[in-house]
C-alpha positions, 0 to 999 in steps of 0.5 A: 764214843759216836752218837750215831742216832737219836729220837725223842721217846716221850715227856712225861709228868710223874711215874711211867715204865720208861723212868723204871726201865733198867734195860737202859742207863740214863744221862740226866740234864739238868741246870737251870732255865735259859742256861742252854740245856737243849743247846748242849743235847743237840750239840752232843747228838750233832744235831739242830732240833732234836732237844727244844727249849720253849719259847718262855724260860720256865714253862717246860714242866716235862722230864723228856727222854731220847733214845740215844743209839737204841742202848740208852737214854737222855733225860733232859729234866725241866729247868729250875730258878727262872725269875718270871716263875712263880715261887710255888711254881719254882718248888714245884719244878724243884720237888719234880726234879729231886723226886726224880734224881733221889727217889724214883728208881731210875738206873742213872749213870750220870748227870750233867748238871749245866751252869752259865760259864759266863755268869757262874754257878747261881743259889740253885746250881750250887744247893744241885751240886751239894744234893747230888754229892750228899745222895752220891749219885754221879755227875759232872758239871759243865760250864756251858757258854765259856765262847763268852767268856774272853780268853785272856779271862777264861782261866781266872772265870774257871778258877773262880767257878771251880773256888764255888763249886768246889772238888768235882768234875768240871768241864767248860764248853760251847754248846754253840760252838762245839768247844769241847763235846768230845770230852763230854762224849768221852764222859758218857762213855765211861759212866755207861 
């Protein structure tokens, strides 16, 4: 699969007609704050700017769409679990992010669910992991920021991430340095 264009459409705080819009399937994103969700939709794009993280971890509340190829969508859902958050401002996100995964009628294809390769799956990552698979909605994980793992212990770090993630799908990459895209591309491409 080629992206061969992408625009920001609109960030939205509850229900709209583009959460519903059956005309086009929906990639989610999601993963916690500073795990480089942003990095990760522009590196699939193959561009610099078009997803932004803000400059505080945390602060963006928004669910962002971008209309990918004119035939479907981005979503790139608000962070999750940022330590500088306040705990009713962390379920907040939490309840916003669930409501749209389990129980808004959006015609999702996938969701990359992005956890820090270097550090492992966090509390968060792993509730995110077991609600998807209890609500059978498709999605696969990526292990963004392998780069920073060594190579000689990269595949002790992904045999230990995929003992704590348990039997899904699992792809390690850089956003950074566009280590393994294609096989994200490849993954899009036969979820729509």
């Amino acid at each position: 699969m080629k992206i061969t264009s992408a625009s920001f459409v609109k960030g939205v705080l509850g229900t709209d007609a583009i959460i519903n819009d059956t005309s086009k399937p929906q990639i989610a994103f999601v993963g916690r704050s500073n795990v480089g969700k942003s990095s990760v939709i522009n590196a699939i794009v193959n561009r610099k700017n078009l997803a932004r993280s803000s400059s505080s971890p945390g602060k963006t509340r928004e669910i962002n769409f971008f209309l990918i190829n004119e035939q479907f969508y981005f979503v790139d859902l608000p962070g999750y679990g940022y330590a500088k958050v306040p705990d009713k401002e962390k379920e907040k996100l939490v309840k916003h992010i669930a409501w749209y995964l389990f129980e808004a009628v959006a015609p999702i294809a996938l969701v990359f669910v992005i956890i820090d390769a270097f550090v492992g799956p966090s509390e968060r990552d792993l509730e995110m992991i077991k609600a998807l698979t209890q609500g059978k909605v498709p999605f696969v994980v990526l292990g963004n920021k392998i780069d920073r793992v060594n190579k000689t212990a990269r595949p002790r770090q992904i045999k230990e991430i995929i003992a704590k993630i348990g039997d899904v799908s699992f792809i390690p990459l850089s956003a950074e340095k566009k280590e393994r895209i294609d096989i994200v591309l490849q993954k899009i491409a036969e979820a729509l």
